[in-house]
N, C-alpha and C positions, 0 to 999 in steps of 0.2 A: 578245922577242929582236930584236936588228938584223936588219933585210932583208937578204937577198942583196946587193943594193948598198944598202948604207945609205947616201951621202950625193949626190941627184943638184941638180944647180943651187944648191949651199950651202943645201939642205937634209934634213936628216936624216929619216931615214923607218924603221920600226920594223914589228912583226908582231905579230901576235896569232893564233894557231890553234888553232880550237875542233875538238871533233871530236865527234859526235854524229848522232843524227836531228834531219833539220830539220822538226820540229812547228810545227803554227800555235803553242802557246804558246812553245818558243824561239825561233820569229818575232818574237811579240808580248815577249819581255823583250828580244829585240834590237834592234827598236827602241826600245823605251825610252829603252835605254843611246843608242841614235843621238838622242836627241830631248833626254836630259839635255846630253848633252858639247854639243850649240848651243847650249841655253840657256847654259851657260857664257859664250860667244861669246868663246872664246880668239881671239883673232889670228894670223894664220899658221900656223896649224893646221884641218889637212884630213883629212877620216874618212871612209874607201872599205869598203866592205864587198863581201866576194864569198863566196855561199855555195856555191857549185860550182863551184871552181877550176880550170881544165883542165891548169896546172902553177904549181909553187911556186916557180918564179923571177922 
C-alpha cells in the first residue's frame, strides 16, 4: 500500500505491514528477503525495515 505520504523529494515511498511474532526464524527469513532485494542492486531504491513501530505515520 502507499505510505501515509507517499511521494517525499520526487520520490515515491510504499508500505508493507506484517503482523506476527517476531521469531528468530521470521528474523532469519527477513532477512533473506533484505539480503536478496541487494543482491538485485536496484538503483534508487531503499529498504528500511522497523519491526517495532512506535506509530504508523
Amino acid at each position: 500500500m502507499p505510505a501515509p505520504i507517499d511521494k517525499i523529494q520526487n520520490r515515491y515511498r510504499w508500505r508493507i505491514i506484517l503482523k506476527g511474532n517476531m521469531t528468530s526464524e521470521a528474523n532469519d527469513i527477513l532477512n533473506q528477503c533484505l539480503r536478496q532485494a541487494y543482491e538485485k542492486n536496484w538503483k534508487n531504491t531503499k529498504i528500511a525495515m522497523d519491526v517495532n513501530p512506535n506509530s504508523m505515520m
